[in-house]
DSSP file (Angstrom, degrees, kcal/mol; ACC not computed):
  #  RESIDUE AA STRUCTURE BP1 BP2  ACC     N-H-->O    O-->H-N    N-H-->O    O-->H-N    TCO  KAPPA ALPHA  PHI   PSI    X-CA   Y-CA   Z-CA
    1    1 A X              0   0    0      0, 0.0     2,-0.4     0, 0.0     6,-0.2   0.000 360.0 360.0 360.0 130.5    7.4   25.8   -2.3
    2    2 A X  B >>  -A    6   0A   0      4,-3.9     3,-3.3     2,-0.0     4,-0.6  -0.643 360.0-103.8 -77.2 134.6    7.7   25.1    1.2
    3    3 A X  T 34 S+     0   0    0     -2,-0.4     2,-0.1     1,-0.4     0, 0.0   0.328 124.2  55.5  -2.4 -92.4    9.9   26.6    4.1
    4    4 A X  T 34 S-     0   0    0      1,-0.2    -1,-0.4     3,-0.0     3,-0.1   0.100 122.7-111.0 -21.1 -34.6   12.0   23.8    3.9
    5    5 A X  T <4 S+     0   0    0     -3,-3.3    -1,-0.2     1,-0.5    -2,-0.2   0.060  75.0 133.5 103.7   9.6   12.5   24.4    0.2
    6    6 A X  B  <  -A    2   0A   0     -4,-0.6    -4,-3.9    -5,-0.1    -1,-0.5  -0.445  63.3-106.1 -78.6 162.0   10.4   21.1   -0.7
    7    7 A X        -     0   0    0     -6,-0.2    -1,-0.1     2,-0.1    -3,-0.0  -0.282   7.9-143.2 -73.1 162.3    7.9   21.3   -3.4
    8    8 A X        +     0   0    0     -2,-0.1     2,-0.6     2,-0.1    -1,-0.1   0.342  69.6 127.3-109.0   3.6    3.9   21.3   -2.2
    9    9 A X        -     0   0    0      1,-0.1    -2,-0.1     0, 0.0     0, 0.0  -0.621  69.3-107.3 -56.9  95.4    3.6   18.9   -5.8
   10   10 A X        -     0   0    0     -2,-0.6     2,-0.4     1,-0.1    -1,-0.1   0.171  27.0-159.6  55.3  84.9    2.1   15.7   -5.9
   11   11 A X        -     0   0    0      3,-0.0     2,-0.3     0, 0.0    -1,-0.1  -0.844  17.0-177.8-105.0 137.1    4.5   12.8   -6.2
   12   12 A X        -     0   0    0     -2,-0.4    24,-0.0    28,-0.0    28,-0.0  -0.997  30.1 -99.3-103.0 133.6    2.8    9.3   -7.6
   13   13 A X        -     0   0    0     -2,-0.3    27,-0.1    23,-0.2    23,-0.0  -0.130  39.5-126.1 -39.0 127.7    4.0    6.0   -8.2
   14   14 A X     >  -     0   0    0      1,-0.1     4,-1.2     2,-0.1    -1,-0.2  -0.154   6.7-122.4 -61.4 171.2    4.8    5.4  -11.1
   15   15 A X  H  > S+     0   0    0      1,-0.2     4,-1.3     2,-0.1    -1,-0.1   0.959 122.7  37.9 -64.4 -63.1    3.6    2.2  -13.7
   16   16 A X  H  4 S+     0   0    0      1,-0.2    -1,-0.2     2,-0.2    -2,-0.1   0.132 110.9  55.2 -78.6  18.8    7.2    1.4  -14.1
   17   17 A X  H >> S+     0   0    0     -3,-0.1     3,-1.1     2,-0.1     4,-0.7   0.553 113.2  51.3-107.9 -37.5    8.3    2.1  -10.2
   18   18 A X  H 3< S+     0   0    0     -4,-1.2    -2,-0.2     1,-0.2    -3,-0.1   0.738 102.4  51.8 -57.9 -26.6    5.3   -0.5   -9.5
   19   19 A X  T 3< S+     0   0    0     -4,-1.3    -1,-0.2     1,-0.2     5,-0.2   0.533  95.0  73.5 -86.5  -4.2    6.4   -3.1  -11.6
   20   20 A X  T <4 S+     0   0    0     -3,-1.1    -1,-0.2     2,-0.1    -2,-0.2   0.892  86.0  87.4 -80.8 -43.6   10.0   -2.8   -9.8
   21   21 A X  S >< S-     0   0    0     -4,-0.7     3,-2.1     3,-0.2     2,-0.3  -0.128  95.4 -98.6 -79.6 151.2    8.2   -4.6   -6.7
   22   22 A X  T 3  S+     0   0    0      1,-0.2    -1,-0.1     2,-0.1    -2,-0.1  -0.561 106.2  22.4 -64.0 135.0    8.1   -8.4   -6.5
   23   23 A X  T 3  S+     0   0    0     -2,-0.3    -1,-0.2    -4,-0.1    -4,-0.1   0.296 109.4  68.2  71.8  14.9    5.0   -9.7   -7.7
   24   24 A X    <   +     0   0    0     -3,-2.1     3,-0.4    -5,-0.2    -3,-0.2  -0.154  64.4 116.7-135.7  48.2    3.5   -6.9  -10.0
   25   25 A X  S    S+     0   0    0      1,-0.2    -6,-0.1    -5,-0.1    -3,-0.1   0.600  85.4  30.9 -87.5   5.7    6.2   -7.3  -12.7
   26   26 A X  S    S+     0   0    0      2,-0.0     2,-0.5     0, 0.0    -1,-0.2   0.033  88.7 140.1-142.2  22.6    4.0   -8.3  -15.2
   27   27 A X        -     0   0    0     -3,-0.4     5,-0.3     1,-0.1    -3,-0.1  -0.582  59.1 -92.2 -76.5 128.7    0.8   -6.3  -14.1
   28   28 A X     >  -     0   0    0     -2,-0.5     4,-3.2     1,-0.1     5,-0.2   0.293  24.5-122.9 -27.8 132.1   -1.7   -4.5  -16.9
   29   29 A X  H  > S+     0   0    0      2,-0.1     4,-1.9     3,-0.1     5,-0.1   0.891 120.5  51.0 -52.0 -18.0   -0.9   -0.9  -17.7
   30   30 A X  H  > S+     0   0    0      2,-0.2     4,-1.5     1,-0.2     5,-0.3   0.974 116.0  38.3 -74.9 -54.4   -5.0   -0.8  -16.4
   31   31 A X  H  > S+     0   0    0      1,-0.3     4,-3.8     2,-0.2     5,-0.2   0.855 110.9  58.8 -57.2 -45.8   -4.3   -2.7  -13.3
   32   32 A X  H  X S+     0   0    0     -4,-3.2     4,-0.9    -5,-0.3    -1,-0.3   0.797 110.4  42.2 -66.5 -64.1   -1.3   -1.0  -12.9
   33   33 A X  H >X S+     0   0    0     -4,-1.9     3,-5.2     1,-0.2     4,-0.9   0.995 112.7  52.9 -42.3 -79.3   -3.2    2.3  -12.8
   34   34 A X  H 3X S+     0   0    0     -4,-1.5     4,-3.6     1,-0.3     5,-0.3   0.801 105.1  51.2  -8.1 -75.6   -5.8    1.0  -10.8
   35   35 A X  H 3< S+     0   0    0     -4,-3.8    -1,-0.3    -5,-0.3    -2,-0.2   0.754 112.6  51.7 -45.1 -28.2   -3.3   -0.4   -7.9
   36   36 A X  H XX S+     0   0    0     -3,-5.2     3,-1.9    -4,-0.9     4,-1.5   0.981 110.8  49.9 -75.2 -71.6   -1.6    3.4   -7.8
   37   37 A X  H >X S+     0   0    0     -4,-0.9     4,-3.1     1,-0.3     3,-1.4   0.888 109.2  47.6  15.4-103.7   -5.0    4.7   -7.4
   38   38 A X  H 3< S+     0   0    0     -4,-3.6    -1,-0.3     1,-0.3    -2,-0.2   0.461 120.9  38.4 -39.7 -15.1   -5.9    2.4   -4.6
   39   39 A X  H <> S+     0   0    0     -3,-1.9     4,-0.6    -5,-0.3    -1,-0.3   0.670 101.8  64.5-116.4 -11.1   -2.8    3.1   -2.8
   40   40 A X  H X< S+     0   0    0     -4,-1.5     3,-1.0    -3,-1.4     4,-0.4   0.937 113.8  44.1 -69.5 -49.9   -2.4    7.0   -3.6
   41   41 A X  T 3< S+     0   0    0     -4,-3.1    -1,-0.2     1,-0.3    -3,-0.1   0.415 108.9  49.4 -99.4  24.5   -5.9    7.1   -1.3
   42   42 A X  T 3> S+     0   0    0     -5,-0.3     4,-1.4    -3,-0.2    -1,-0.3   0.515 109.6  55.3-104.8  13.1   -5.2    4.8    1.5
   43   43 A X  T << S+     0   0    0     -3,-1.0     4,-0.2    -4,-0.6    -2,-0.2   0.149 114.0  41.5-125.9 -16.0   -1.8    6.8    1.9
   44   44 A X  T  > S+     0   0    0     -4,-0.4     4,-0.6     2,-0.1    -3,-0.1   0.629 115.6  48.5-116.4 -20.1   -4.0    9.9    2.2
   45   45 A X  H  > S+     0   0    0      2,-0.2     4,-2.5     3,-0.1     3,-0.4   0.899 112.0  49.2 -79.5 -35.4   -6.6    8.0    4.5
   46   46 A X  H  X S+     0   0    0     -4,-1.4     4,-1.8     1,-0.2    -3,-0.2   0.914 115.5  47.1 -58.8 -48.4   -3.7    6.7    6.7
   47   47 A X  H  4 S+     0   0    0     -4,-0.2     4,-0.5     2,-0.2    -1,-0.2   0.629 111.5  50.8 -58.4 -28.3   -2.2   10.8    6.9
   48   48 A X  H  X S+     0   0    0     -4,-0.6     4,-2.6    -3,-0.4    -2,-0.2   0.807 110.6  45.4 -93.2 -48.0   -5.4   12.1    7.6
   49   49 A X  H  X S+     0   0    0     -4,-2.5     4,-4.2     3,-0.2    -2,-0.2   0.910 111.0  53.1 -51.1 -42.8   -6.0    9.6   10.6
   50   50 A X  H  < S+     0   0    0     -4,-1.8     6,-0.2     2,-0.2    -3,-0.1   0.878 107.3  49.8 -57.8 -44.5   -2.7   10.2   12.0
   51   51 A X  H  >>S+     0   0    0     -4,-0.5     5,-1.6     1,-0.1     4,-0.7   0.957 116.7  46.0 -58.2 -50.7   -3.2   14.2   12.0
   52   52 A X  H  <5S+     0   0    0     -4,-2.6    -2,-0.2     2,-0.2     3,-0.2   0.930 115.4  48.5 -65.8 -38.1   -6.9   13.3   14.0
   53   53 A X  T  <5S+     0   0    0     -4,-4.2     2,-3.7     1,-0.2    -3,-0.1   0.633 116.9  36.1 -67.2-108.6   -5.2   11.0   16.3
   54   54 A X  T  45S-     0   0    0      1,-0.2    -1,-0.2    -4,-0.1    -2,-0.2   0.208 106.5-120.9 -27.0  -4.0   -2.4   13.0   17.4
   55   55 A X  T  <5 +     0   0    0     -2,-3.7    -1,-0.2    -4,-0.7    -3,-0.1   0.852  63.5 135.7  64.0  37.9   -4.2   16.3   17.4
   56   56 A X      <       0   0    0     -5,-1.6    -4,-0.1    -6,-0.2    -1,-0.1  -0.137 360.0 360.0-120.4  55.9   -2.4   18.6   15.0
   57   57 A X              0   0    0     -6,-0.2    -1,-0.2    -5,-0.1    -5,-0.1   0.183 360.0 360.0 -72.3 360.0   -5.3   20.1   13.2
């Protein structure tokens, strides 16, 4: 748990939070993964650049 009282856990999109968006309402439970995947690590490449630019390492 954090100060704040937030959790340090690990939230992921869901299959069925992905298919909620326009144009993956009918994407493969594989693809599905896949696309979660792919966005779970640019969401961690984008957080990790922002920390190096701004200088709060």
């Amino acid at each position: 748990m954090n100060n704040d009282g937030t959790s340090n856990e690990k939230i992921k999109l869901t299959i069925e939070e992905l298919r909620k968006f326009k144009g993956f309402e009918a994407v493969s439970d594989s693809d599905a993964e896949n696309i979660i995947d792919s966005l779970a690590q640019l969401a961690i490449i984008a957080y990790n650049l922002n920390i190096e630019e701004n200088g709060f390492r």
